[in-house]
C-alpha positions, 0 to 999 in steps of 0.5 A: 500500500503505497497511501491511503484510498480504496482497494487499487492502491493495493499494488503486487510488489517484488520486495527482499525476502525478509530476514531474521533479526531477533532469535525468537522470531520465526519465517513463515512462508504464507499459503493463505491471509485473512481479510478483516474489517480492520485490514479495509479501514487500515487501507482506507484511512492508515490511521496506525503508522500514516508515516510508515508507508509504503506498506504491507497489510493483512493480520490474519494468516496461515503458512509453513515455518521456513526457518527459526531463530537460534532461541525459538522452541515452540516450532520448527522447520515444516510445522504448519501455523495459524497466527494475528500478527502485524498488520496496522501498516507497520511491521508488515503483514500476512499480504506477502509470500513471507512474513516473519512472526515471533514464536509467542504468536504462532500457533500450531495450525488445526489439523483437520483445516485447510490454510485458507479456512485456517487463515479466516479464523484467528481475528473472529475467534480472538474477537469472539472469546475476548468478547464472551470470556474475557469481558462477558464473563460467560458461564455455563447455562447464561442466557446470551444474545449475539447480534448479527449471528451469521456474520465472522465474528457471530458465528464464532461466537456462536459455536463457542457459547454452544461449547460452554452450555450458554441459551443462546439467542442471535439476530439474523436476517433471513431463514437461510441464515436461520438455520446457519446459526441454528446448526451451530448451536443458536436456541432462538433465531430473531429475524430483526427485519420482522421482529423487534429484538428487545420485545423477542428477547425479553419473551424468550428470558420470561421477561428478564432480558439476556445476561450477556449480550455480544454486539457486533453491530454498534448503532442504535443495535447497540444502544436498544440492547440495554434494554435487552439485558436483564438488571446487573447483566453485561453488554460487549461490544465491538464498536464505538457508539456514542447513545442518547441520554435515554439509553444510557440512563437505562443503562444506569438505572438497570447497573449494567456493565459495558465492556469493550473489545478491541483486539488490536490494541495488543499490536499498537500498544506492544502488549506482549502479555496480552498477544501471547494470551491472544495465542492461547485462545488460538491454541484453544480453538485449533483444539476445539476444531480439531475435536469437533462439536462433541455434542452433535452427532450432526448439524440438525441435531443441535436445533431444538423443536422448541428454544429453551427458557432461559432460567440463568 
């Protein structure tokens, strides 16, 4: 990326291999890169390094070690990896045919994924654990509403609350994205193009509003949730919104606490702590998909004939 702009200043550019220079830095040579929402507004705006141009995006990837760092343990030559690295406009990203990555933010890729599928996971499945475990505190048999639950992070999202025994409702569109979220582990599908999501969630809790509610919308979606949300209950979100006085007094009024997740702080703050616990849930998850869902025998068995009540 040579400035700011839309997809066509992204330009392919012949550039040196890149070389180890730390000894715990590891050369992956990439099969596969994700594409975020954060990668289009990097593009767009590069409001990370504006000085650091030009410059390689790209967060999210999968590869094969090339070679390792005199110090590096936890991988070595033809280990397949998945890993969130760079990406900001500086250092550079997973848009490239190699990429150097500390050996702390490489996890060992799922076995049973491809690397493109691998490489679509790791920012969604970040996002998703940060939002329901770190900030959402999610524990077993909570109600829990996931906005937009077809999407890259919903659906992650919905498959990990499945995985810790949560009532899970979501919001959807359509009846093909319906029975998505529903063969993923979803109790109750609210199409909020025909149905008020705040009234629905309210009737599915008997009243009492979701413990948890997983924004990945932001907006007025954001700000309506707080009425959605049982007293002393938490809502996370992905987006900054600014809300009118009258959300945000029920928001007081119900005690509520609001959480946000932001995984790329982590990268432009230089919290090693916090990457090398962003890699944990990576490793957790390559787990997860390479067990399966243990408890469906398949996809349509996971949907109910009537959602549970929520008693949480």
């Amino acid at each position: 990326m040579n400035a700011p702009g839309e997809p066509d200043v992204l330009v392919v550019t012949d550039i040196p291999i890149p070389v180890l220079t730390h000894p715990s830095s590891v050369l992956v040579k990439l099969y596969a890169a994700g594409v975020n929402p954060i990668d289009t507004k990097v593009r767009k705006l590069n409001i990370y390094y504006p000085d650091k141009l030009p410059s390689i995006l790209g967060c999210d990837g999968a590869g094969v070690v090339e070679t390792v760092g005199s110090s590096v343990t936890r991988v070595r030559p033809g280990d397949e990896v998945f890993f969130f690295n760079n990406g900001l406009g500086y250092p550079a990203g997973t848009y490239a045919e190699y990429t150097v990555v500390r050996e702390d933010y490489l996890a060992l890729k799922p076995k049973n994924l491809s690397m493109l599928e691998a490489a679509g996971i790791p920012l969604a499945l970040i996002t998703a654990w940060e939002a329901l475990i770190n900030r959402g505190d999610l524990r077993e048999g909570n109600s829990t509403l996931i906005h937009a639950g077809a999407g890259g992070v919903g659906h992650i999202a919905i498959q990990l609350a499945h995985y810790f025994n949560a009532l899970i409702a979501t919001t959807i569109s359509s009846p093909q994205k319906a029975e998505l979220v529903q063969s993923l582990g979803a109790d109750l599908a609210i199409n909020y193009s025909q149905q008020d999501f705040v009234e629905a969630t309210l009737n599915w809790t008997n009243g009492l509003g979701a413990r948890l509610i997983v924004d990945t919308v932001g907006g007025v979606t954001f700000c309506k949730s707080f009425a959605a949300t049982r007293l002393y209950g938490r809502v996370v979100t992905l987006l900054s919104t600014t809300c009118d006085i009258k959300f945000t007094n029920m928001a007081r009024l119900r005690n509520l606490s609001i959480g946000y997740v932001q995984i790329t702080a982590p990268l432009y703050f230089g919290l090693h702590a916090a990457r090398v616990a962003q890699t944990r849930i990576l490793e957790r998850g390559a787990k997860l998909f390479e067990q399966g869902n243990s408890r469906c025998t398949s996809a349509w068995n996971c949907r109910w004939s009537k959602p549970p009540q929520p008693t949480d």
